[in-house]
N, C-alpha and C positions, 0 to 999 in steps of 0.2 A: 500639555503633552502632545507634543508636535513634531519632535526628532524618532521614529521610531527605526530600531535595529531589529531585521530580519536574519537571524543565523540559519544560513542553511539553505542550498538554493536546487533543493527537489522539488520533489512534485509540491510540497506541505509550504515549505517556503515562499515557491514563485508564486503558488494560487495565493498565499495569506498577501505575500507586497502589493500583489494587482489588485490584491478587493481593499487592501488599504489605502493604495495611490489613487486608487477609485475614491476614498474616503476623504483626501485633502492633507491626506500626512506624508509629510517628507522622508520619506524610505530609502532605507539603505541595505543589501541581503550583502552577506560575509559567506563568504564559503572559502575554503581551504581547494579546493579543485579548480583548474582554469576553467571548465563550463561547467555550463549549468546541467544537472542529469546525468553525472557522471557515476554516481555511486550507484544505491538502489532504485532509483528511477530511472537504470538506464535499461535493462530488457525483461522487463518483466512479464510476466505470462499475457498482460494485453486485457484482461478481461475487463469491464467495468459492472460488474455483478453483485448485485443486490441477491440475486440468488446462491449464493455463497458466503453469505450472513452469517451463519451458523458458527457459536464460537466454539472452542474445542475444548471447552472445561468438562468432559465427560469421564465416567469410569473407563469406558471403551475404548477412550483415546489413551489413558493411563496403561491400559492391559496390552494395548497393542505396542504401546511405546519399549513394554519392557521384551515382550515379544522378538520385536525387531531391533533389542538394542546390539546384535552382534552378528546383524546381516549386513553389511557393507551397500547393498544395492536398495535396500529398504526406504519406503516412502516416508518413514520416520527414523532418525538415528539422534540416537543421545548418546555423546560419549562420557562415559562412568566416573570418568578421575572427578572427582568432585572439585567444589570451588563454593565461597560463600555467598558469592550472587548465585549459583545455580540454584542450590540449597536453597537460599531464602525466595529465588523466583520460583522455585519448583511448590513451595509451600502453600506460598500464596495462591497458586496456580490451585492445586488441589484445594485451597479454603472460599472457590468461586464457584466450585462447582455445585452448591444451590441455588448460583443467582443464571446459570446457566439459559434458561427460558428467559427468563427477563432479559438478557444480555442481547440473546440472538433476536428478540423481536425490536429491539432497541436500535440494534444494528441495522436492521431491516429498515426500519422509517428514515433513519440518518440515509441510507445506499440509495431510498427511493429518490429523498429529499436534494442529495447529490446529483441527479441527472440534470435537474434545471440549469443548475448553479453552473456546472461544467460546461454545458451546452451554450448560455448568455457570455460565459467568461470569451469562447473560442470562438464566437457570436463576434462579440463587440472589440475583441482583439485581432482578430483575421487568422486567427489560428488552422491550418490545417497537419491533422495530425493522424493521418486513416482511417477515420473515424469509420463505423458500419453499424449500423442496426439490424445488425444479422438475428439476433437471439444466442439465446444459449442453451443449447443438449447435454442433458444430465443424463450420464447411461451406468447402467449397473447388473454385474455378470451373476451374483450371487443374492436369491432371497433374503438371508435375512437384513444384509445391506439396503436393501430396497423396500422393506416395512418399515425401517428405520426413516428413512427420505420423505415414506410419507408421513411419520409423525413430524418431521422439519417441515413440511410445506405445509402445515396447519399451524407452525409457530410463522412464518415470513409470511401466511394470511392474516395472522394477528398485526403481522409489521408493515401491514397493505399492502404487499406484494401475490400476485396473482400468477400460477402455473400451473400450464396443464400435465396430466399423468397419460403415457405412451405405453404404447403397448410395442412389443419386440419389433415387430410389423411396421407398427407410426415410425419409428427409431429410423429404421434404413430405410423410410422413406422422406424423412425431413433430412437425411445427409447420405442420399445413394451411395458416396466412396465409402463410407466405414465399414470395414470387413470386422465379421465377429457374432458373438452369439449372446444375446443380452436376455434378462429377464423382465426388465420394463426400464423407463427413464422420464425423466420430466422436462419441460421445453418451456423457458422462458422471453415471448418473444419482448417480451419492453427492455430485456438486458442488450448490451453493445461491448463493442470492443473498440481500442484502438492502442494506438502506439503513444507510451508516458513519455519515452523520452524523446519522439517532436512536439509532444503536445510543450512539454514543459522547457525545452530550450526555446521553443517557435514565444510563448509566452514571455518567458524571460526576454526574449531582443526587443518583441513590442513594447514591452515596459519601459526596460533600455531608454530607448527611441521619446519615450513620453516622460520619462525624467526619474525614473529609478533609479537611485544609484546604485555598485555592483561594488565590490570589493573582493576579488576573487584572488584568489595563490594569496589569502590570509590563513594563517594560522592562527588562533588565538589561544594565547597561554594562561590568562587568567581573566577573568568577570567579576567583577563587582558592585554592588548593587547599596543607596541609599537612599533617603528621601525625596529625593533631588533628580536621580534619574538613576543611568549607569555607566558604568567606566570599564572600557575591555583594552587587554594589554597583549598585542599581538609577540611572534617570537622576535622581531626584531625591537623589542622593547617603546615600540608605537602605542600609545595610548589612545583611545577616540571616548568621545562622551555622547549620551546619549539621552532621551528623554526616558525612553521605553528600551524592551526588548521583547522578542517574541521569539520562543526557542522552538526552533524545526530542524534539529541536525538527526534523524531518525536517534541509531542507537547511541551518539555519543551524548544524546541529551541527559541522561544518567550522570554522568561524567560533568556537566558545567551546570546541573540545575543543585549538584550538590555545592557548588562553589557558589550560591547563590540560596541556598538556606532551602529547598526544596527537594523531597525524596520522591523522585520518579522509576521506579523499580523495571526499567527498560533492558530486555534479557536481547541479543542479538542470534535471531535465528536465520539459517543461511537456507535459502533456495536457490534452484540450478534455474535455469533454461537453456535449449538451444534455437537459434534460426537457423532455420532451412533455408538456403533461398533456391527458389524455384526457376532453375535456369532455362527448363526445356519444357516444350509444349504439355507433354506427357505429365510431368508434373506438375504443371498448375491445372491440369484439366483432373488429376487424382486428388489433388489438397483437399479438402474442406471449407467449403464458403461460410456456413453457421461455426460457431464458437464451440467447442466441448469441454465438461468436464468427466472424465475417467474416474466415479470413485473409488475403484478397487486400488489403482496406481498412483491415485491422488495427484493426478496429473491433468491440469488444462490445456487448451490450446485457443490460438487465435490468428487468423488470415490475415497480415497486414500488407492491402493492397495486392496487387496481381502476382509478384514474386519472394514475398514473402510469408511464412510458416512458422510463427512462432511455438513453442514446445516448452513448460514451463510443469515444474514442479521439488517435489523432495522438502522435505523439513527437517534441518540439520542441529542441532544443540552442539558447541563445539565451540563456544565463546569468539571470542573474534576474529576467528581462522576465514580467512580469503578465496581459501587455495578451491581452484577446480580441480576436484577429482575426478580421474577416469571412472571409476567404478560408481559415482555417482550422475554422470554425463549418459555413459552407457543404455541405462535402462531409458533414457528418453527418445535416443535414437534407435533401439530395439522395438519402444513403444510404435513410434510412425511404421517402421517392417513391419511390423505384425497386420496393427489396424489400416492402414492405407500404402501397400504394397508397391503399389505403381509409384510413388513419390522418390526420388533421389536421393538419398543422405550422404552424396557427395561432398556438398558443401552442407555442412551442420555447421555453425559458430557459440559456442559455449560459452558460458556466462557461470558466475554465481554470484551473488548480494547478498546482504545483511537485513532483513526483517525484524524493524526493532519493535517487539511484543511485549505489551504491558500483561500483570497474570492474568486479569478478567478478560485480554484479549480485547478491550474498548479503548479508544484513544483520549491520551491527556490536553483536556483542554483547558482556555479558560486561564485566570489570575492564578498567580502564585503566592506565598505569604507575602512577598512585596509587591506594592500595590503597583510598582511599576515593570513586573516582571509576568509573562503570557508563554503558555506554552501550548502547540499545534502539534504532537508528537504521539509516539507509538501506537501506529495504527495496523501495525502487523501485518498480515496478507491481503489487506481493505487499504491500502495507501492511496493507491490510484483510484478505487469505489470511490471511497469517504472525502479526497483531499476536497473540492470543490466545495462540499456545507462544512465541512471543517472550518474552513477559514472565511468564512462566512462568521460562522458562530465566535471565532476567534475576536474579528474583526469588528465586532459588534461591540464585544468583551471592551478591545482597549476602545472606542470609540465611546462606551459607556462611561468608563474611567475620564477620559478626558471631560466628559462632559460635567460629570460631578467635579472634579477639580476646577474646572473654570466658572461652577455656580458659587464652590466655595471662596474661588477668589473674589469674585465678586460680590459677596458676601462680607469677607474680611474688607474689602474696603472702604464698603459703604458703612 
């Protein structure tokens, strides 16, 4: 097992090819986009947070869900027309919410685990990608939100992650610009931030460069998979053969890991962002240097370099819909008026992407019923956290397999 096929050339992809081509296997990532980072790895909120572990299998998430299912500008929007994956993702969704503690302390050791891995990767590749060990500011307007936070920060201390509790006071004094009135917050300084999508195009070229190969403006129409390896049949009716596969297309892995004897129940959730960028004095000297997360607005942020403001948030149910809406854009650029005034919202640039969420909110890793098929996928709002021990742990996976397969050959021949 030496030919391995990387589908998918985000965040989950490029990190899984590097730590394979690192491995001694001849890599090849397929993507349907000309670059790399074009989809959901292209502006996302920036964080790299372990302190944002917490999965959302909650009642409270349930009750707020329906609460807000017919606010347009709402942090959470599910839209009603049913559908059979909604229905059965939504099922599932509610039959996790016992394993809810365990999940989020799970997530937690995986986010810490990922700092290293992400760090060595843009280490030993030359990556620069804005990287900042700012920290990260948890602020929260309303008590009972904030009792709640500190029963989270006793489960991410289960998961070895370590934050301190701020008083209104600490607050606007670890980020003097944020205007507003808070009731406490917590301050993670080991979390950082940076930009996914130079981290993971900067990644993809060095690879490039070092003999990955790249098969991009492919579409692939069908997958198949047997003893022997695998056989993908793109739309121009091009076939390739493979030894392996390793599926990282976020939410269409649903979609070919069924073609492939495997049920990955991957729901496509849509988050907005906007970038600021900071054209005038006045405004980079108002942005914010630390990271935040807003939990009332469920809204982060993150300073990428001197002129840039990224703004990131919203959780949309709405199945494969694209479209940027005004009235979900809005509240983000309302959001920076409010809390950091002096900032410019001149230039805002709007985004939204597809978050592909498995129901327990943990990512599918690991062998699939065939022994040559690997999936690094649904990691939901943790893509950019998790990706770096992701595919680590991935990488391990096929480099295990192979390794049993050539004891057994070795075996068969003697």
């Amino acid at each position: 097992m030496q030919k391995i096929a990387v589908l998918g050339a985000g965040i989950t992809g490029v990190t899984t090819a590097a730590k394979l081509h690192e491995q001694g296997f001849d890599v090849t990532i397929i993507d349907r986009q000309r670059y790399a980072a074009m989809e959901t790895s292209f502006a996302n909120g920036g964080q790299l947070s372990a302190s944002n572990a917490e999965v959302w299998n909650t009642w409270a998430t349930v009750i707020k869900g329906l609460k807000w299912m017919f606010e347009s500008g709402a942090p959470l929007l599910v839209n009603p027309k049913p559908s059979w994956h909604k229905i059965s993702w939504m099922l599932e969704f509610l039959g996790q919410i016992p394993n809810y503690e365990r999940n989020t302390i799970a997530t937690t050791s995986l986010a810490i685990e990922a700092r290293a891995e992400l760090s060595a990767l843009a280490s030993r590749w030359g990556v620069n990608f804005d990287h900042s060990e700012c920290g990260i500011l948890h602020f929260y307007s309303d008590k009972p939100a904030y009792e709640h936070a500190r029963r989270v920060s006793a489960l991410l201390a289960k998961g070895g992650l370590s934050r301190d509790e701020l008083t209104p006071e600490q607050i606007h004094a670890r980020e003097p610009q944020l205007k507003g009135d808070f009731v406490g917050g917590f301050w993670t300084p080991s979390d950082s931030t940076g930009d996914i999508h130079k981290f993971t195009y900067g990644l993809a070229e060095a690879i490039r460069k070092s003999g990955v190969k790249f098969m991009m403006e492919t579409e692939l129409r069908d997958v198949k998979t047997d003893k022997q390896g695998v056989t993908m049949t793109d739309a121009k009716q091009n076939q390739f053969r493979f030894d392996a596969v390793v599926v990282c297309t976020g939410v269409a892995s649903r979609e070919i890991a069924a073609k492939l004897g495997d049920r990955v129940n991957i729901y496509p959730v849509k988050g907005y962002s906007i970038t600021v960028n900071l054209r005038d004095e006045q405004s980079q000297q108002a942005a914010p240097l630390v990271s935040l997360l807003d939990d009332k607005a469920k809204i982060v942020t993150s300073r990428l370099g001197k002129d840039r403001f990224r703004i990131a948030g919203t959780a949309e149910f709405n199945g494969f819909n694209r479209d940027i809406r005004e009235d979900r854009i809005k509240p983000l650029v309302n959001w920076c008026q409010t809390y950091f005034p002096e900032v410019s919202t001149q230039s805002a640039v709007p985004w939204a992407g597809l978050r592909p969420m498995m129901p327990n909110m943990m990512p599918k890793l690991g062998q699939g019923r065939n022994p040559n098929v690997f999936y690094n996928t649904g990691h939901g709002h943790l893509g950019w956290t998790l990706s770096a021990a992701t595919a680590a742990i991935v990488t391990k996976a096929v480099s295990d397999a192979r390794d049993q397969r050539n004891t057994g050959d070795m075996l068969l021949s003697h």
